[in-house]
N, C-alpha and C positions, 0 to 999 in steps of 0.2 A: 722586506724590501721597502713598504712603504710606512715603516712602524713612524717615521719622522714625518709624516703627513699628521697620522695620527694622532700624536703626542704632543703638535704644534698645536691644533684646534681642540684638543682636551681639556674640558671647563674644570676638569679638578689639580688637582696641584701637586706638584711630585714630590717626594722627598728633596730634590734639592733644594726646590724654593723653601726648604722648612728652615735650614740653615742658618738664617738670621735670628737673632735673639727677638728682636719684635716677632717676626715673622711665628714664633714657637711658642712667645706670647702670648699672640691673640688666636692661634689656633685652644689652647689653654681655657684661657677666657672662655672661648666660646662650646666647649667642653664642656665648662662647669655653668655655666648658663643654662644650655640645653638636659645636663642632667638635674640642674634645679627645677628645670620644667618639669621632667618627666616624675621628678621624686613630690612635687607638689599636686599628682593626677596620679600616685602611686601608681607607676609603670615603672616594671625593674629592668628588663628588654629592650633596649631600643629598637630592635630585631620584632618584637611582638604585632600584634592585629590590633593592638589597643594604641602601639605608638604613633601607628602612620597617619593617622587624623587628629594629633595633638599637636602641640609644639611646634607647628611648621617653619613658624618664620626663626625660631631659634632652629631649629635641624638644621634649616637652610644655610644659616650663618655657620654654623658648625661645618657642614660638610664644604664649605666655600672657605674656610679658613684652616683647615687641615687636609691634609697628605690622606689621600684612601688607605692607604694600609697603617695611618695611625689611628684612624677611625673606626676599623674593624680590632686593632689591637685597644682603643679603649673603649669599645661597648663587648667586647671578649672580656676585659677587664672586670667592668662594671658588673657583669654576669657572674662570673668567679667571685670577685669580692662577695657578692650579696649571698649563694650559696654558701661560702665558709664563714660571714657570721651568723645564718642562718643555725648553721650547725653547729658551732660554737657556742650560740646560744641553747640549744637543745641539748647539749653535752659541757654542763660547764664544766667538766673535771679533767677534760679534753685539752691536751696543749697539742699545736700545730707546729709541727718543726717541717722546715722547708730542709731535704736533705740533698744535697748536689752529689751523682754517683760517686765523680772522682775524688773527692774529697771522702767519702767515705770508705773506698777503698785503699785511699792513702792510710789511713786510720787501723786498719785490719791488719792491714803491712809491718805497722808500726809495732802495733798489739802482737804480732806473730814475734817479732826480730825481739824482743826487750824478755 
């Protein structure tokens, strides 16, 4: 009922305002700013105990210039990536294939009919 109160005085930014090409820019920028911070105090986490006293004034821009749920999708990101080359490195002999269900069931289908 009163979610447009709320959403009017919300210091952070919605996906619409992401819209503009500047606007997807400098959220971007400030992305890779803030993760050069953190990669310069090795903090792989943004999420971590060790991040939230580093890098403020760059988080601060970061989180002021992107959409909250692109910001949880790219320190979700960030987390993922650093795990799989982690592992990648531990396994060199390891290839990572990203498999999509439905395409791989199309495939089976195929394999069955031929």
């Amino acid at each position: 009922m009163f979610g447009f109160i709320t959403d009017y005085f919300s210091t952070k930014k919605s996906s619409d305002d992401m819209l503009t090409r500047s606007a997807r820019d400098q959220c971007w920028n400030a992305r890779d700013v803030y993760f050069s911070c953190l990669d310069s105090h090795d903090v792989i986490s943004p999420n971590s105990k060790n991040a939230k006293d580093i890098c403020t004034s760059e988080k601060n821009k970061y989180n002021e210039n992107c959409a909250i749920s692109w910001v949880r999708y790219f320190n979700d990101k960030r987390l993922v990536d650093y795990k799989k080359k982690k592992l990648m490195e531990e396994n060199e002999n390891v290839t990572f294939v990203d498999v999509n269900p439905a395409l791989l069931e199309k495939k089976i289908i195929l394999l069955h009919m031929q």
